[in-house]
Legacy VTK file of the C-alpha trace (Angstrom):
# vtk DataFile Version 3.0
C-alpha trace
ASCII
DATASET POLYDATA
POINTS 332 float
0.000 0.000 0.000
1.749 2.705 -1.344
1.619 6.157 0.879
-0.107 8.865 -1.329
1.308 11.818 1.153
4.388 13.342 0.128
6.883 12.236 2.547
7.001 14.474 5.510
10.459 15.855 5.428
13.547 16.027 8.227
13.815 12.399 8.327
11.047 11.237 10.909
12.005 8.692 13.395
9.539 7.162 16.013
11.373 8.334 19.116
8.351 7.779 21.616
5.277 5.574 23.206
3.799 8.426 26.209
1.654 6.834 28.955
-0.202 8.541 32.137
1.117 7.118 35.606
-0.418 7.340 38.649
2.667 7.011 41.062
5.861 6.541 39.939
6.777 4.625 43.266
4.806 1.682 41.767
5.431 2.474 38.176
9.286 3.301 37.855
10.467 0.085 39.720
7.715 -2.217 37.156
9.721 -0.912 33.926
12.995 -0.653 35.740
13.588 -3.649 38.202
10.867 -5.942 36.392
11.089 -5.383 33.027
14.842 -4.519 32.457
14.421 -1.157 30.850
17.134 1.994 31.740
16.074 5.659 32.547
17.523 7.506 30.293
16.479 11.179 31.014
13.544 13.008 32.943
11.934 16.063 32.521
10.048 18.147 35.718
8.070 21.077 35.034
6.916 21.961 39.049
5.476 25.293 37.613
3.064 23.261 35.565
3.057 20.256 38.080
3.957 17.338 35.893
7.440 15.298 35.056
8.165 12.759 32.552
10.349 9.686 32.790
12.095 8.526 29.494
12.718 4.916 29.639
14.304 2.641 26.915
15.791 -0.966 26.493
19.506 -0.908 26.307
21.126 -3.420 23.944
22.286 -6.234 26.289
25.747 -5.718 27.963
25.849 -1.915 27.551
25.510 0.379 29.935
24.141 3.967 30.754
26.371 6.088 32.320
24.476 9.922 31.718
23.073 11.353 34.434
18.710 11.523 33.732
17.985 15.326 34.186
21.046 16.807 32.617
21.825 18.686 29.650
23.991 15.346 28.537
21.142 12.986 28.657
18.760 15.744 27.027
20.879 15.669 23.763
21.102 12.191 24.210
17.112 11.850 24.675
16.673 13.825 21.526
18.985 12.596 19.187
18.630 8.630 19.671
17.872 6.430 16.868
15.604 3.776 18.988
12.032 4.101 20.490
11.676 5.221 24.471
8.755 4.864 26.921
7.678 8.231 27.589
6.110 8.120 31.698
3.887 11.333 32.561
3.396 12.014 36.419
1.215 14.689 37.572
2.091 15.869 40.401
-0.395 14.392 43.470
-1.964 11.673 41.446
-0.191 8.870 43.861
-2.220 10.531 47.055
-5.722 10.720 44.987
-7.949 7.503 45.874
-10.439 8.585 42.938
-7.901 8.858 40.357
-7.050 6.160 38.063
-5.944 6.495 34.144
-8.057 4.798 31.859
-5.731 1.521 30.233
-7.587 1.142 27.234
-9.116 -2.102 25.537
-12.652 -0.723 26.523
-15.082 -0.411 23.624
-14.124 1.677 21.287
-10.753 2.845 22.977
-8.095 3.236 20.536
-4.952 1.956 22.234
-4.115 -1.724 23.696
-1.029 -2.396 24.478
2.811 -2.061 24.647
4.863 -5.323 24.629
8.082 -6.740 25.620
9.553 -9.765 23.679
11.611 -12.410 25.590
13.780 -15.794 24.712
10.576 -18.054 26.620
7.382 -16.779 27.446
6.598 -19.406 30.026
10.198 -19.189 32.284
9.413 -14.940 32.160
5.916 -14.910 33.004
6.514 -17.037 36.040
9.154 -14.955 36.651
6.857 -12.274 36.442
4.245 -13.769 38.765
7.067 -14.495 41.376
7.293 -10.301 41.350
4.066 -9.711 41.908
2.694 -9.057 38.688
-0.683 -10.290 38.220
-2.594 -11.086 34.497
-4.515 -10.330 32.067
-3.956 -13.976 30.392
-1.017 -16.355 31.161
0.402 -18.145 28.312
-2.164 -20.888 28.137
-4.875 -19.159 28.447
-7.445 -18.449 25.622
-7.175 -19.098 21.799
-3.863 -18.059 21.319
-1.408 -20.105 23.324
2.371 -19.277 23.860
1.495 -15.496 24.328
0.342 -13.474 27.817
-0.388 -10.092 29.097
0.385 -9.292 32.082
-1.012 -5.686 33.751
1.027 -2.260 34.884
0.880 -1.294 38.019
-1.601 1.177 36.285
-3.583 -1.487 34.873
-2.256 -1.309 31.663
-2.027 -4.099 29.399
1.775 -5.352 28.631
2.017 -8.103 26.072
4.614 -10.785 26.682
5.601 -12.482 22.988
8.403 -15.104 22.151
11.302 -13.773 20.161
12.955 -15.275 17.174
14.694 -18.853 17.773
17.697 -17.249 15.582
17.570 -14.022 17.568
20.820 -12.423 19.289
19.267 -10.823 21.743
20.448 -11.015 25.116
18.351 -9.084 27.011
15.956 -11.247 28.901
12.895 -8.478 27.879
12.725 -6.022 25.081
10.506 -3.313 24.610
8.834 -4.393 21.173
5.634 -2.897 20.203
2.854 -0.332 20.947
-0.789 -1.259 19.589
-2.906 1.169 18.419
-6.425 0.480 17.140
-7.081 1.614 13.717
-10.725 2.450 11.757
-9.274 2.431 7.979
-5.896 1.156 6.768
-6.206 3.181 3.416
-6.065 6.437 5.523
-3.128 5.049 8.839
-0.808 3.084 6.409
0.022 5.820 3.915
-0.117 8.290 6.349
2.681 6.446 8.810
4.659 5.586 5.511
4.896 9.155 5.466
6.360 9.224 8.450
9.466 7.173 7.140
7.362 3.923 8.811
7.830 0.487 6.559
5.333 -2.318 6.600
7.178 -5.272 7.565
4.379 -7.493 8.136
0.601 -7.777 7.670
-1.950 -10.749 8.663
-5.438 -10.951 7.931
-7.689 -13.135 10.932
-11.119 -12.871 9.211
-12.785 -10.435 11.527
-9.745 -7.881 12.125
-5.879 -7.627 10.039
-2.698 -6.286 11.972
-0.193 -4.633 10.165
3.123 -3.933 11.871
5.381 -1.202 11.106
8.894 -0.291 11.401
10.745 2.984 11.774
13.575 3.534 9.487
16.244 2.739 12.053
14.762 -0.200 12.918
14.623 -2.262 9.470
17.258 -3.962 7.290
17.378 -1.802 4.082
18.410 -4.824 1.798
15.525 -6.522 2.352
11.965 -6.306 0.250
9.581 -6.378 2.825
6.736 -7.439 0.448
8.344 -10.461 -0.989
8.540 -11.951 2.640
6.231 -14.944 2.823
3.993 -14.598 6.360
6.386 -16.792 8.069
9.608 -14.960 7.132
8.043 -11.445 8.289
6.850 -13.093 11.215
10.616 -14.009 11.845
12.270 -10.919 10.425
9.908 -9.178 12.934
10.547 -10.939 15.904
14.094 -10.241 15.288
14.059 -6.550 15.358
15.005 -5.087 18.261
13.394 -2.084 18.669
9.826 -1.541 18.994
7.129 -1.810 15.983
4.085 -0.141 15.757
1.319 -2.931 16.048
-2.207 -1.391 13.597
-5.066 -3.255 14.303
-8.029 -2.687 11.687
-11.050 -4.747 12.850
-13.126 -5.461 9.418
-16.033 -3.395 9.034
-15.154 -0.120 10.917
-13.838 1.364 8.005
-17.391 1.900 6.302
-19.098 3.301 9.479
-19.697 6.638 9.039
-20.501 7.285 12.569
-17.884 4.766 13.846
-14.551 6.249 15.862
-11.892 5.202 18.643
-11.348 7.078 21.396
-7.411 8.117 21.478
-6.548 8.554 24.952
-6.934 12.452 25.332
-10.628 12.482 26.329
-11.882 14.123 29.454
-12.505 10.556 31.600
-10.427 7.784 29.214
-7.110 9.327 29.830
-4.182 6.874 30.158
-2.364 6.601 26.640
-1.375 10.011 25.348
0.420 10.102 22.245
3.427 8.787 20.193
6.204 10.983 18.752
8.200 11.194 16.051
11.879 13.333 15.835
12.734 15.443 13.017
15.503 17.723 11.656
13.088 20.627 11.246
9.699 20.669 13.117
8.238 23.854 11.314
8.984 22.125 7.357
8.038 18.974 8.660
4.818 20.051 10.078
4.097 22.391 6.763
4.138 18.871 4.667
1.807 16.832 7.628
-0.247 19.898 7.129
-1.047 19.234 3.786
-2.609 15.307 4.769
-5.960 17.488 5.579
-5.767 16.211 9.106
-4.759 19.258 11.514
-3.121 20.101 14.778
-3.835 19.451 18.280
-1.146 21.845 18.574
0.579 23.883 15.687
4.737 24.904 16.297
3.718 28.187 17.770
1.199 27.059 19.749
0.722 26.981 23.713
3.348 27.519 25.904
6.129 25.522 24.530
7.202 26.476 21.091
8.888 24.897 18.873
7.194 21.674 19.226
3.818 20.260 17.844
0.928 17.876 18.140
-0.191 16.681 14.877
-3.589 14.576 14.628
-3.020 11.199 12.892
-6.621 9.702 10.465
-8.110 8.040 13.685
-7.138 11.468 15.705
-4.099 10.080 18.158
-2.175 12.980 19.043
1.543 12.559 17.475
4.560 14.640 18.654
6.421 16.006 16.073
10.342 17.000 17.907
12.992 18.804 16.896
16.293 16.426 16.735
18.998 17.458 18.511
15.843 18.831 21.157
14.556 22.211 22.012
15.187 24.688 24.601
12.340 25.031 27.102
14.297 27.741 29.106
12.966 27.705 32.345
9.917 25.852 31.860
LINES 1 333
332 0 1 2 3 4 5 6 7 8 9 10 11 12 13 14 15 16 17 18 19 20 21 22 23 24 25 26 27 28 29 30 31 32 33 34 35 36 37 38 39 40 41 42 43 44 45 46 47 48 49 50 51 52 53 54 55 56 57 58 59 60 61 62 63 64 65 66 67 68 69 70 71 72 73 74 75 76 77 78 79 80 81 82 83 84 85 86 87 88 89 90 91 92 93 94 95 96 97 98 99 100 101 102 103 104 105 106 107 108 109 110 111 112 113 114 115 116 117 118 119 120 121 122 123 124 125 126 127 128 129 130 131 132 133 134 135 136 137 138 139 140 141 142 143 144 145 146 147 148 149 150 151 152 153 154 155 156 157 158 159 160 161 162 163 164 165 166 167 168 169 170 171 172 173 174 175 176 177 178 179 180 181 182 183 184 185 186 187 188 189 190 191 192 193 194 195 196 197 198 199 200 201 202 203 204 205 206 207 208 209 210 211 212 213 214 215 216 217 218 219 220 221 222 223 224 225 226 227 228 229 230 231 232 233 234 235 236 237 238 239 240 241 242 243 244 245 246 247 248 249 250 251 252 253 254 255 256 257 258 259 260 261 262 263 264 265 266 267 268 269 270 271 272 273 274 275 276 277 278 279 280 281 282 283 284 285 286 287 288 289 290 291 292 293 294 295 296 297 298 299 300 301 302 303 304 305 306 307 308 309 310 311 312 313 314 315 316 317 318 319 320 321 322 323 324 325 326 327 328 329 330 331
């Protein structure tokens, strides 16, 4: 499916998955101590009472020695080729016994999932239940054995899949995917190939397709992604290291006029918030994602930090368009 966009200029990367936390005493250690991932950098804005954790999965062996919070781990934040977990505290949120962010997978809610890959999915979800982590489905539960999800500490949904047999992975968890619910593929697909995104793999279940999709730092430029049968993309996925985004269409939606997800953002269902994308130039990128008829959530100018924008996508998720290299927020 060939993108009809133009493609959006500054050489897009996907640089970030953003989700809501409640209390980063619970949710820092899960994605840390549980799931292997490294904090990269943070961000605290007290005068608008909110900070955000940046986490990512380290290739295996290496090791981070920037500080989070300084200007060294800022560049290195915003200039990375991989994908990071983007955490958003507000400040007071751990104290509040009403509040709880909405995980998705509700009817109609856009997002599902993130997902970590590992060598066996049995050994790491017992290794997960051993830590406390409770689930969603274990391995052999429901139609689709040999895969679980296990819940945040938010209640978010966290997918645990088997990796490659030929994989040289040696971490014993990966951050691997983010799933976002899609209504029409001839509108998402084009417009993330836009986005320098490559369809690496599609499957068609009857009622709903997925189609997965790689950021250009992520996929092996020698290869023809099209002329993969299903079971080599299935194994040239499970290889990658980095994360994919995971599109699921579910048949039908599509020609529903009055059908639509909800992305995350809504007054009530927040939990999920956006994804984001780095680029050389954030004003020339946005002036070419401007012309995909879809508008801002935020334009360059915008608000109170400039120089950074919120683009809608066809389904109306909120993606972060970043300068490379980062922006200066001054004293903000």
């Amino acid at each position: 499916m060939a993108s009809r966009f133009a493609a959006v200029v500054g050489r897009p990367t996907w640089q970030q998955t953003m989700l809501r936390i409640k209390d980063p005493r619970k949710s820092i250690p899960f994605y840390t101590d549980i799931m292997g991932m490294s904090i990269i950098d943070t961000l605290d804005f007290p005068q608008w009472n909110f900070k955000l954790w940046f986490l990512a999965t380290l290739p295996g062996g290496e090791t981070y020695s920037l500080t989070p919070g300084t200007k060294e781990a800022h560049d290195y934040l915003w200039s990375m080729e991989g994908t990071a977990l983007e955490l958003t505290w507000n400040y007071g949120t751990e104290d509040d016994q009403s509040k709880q962010y909405h995980p998705g997978n509700q009817e109609k809610d856009g997002f599902g999932h993130i997902a970590f890959n590992t060598d066996d999915v049995y050994a790491a979800c017992e290794k997960l239940e051993k830590a406390g982590v409770s689930f969603k489905k274990k391995p052999d539960e429901g139609r689709m054995k040999g895969l679980a999800f296990a819940y945040d500490p938010d209640g978010y949904w966290v997918e645990i899949v088997k990796r490659s047999v030929t994989n040289k992975i040696s971490n014993y968890f990966n951050f691997s995917q983010t799933m976002l619910r899609i209504k029409d593929p001839a509108k998402s697909i084009p417009y993330y190939e836009a986005f320098g995104m490559t369809v690496v793999r599609q499957a068609n279940y009857g009622d709903f397709s997925n189609y997965f999709l790689a950021s250009s730092s992520n996929i092996d430029s020698n290869i023809d992604y099209t002329s993969l049968s299903s079971d080599e993309a299935k194994a040239k996925l499970s290889m990658m290291f980095g994360p994919i985004l995971e599109l699921t269409h579910n048949h039908g939606t599509e020609t529903d006029d009055n059908f639509r997800h909800y992305n995350g953002n809504e007054e009530g269902r927040q939990g999920f918030g956006h994804i984001g994308f780095l680029v050389d130039d954030v004003y020339a990128a946005c002036d070419k994602i401007r012309e995909m008829g879809y508008g801002f959530r935020k334009e360059p100018d915008g608000g109170s930090m400039k120089g950074l924008a919120f683009a809608y996508d066809p389904d109306g998720y909120s993606i972060e368009i970043i300068k490379r290299g980062g922006i200066d927020f001054g004293d903000k």
